[in-house]
C-alpha positions in Angstrom: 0.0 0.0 0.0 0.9 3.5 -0.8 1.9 5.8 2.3 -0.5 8.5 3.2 0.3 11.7 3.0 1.2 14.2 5.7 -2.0 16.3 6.8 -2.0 19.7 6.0 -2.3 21.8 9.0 -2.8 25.5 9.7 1.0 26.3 10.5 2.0 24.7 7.4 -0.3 27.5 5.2 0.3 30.2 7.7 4.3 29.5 6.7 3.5 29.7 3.3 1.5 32.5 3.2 4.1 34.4 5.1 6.8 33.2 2.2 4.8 34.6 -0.7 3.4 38.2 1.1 7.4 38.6 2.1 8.0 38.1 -1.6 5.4 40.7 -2.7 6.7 42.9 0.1 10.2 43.5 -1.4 9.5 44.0 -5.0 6.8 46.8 -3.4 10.0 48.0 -1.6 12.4 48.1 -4.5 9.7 49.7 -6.7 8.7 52.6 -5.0 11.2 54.7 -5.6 10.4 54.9 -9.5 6.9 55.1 -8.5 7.0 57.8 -6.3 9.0 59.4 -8.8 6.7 59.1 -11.7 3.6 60.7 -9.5 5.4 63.4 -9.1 6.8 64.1 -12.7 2.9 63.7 -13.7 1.9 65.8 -10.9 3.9 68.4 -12.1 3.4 68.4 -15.7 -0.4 68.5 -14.6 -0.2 71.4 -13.2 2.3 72.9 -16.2 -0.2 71.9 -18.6 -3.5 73.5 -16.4 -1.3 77.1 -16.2 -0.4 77.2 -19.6 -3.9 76.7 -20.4 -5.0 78.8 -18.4 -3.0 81.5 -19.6 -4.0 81.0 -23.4 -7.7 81.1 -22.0 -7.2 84.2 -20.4 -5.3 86.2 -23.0 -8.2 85.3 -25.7 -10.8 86.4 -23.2 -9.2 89.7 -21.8 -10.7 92.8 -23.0 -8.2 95.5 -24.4 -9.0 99.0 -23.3 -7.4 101.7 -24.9 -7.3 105.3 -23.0 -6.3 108.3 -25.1 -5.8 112.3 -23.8 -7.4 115.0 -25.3 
């Protein structure tokens, strides 16, 4: 007859578990930095783009007075 196997008990998934999150946990870690990097190079071009927008929206609707002496 064949041997039967070992039982799977809670430690043995809780170890397991553990393995794989501390996995994830260190490529998080070593990606970060570029992430953190890349929200703020869009952040910033965000808010480039919104005031240069802004600007061309202003100058098209500004009205142009022009004062003279007598």
């Amino acid at each position: 007859m064949a041997a039967l196997p070992k039982r799977i008990t809670r430690d043995d998934i809780e170890k397991k578990l553990r393995e794989v999150a501390g996995d994830v946990d260190t490529g998080v870690e070593k990606a970060r930095p570029k992430i953190l990097t890349g929200a703020v190079a869009a952040a910033v071009l965000a808010l480039l783009v919104a005031y240069l927008l802004g600007r061309r929206s202003g100058k098209s609707k500004s009205a142009r007075v022009e004062i003279r002496r007598l």
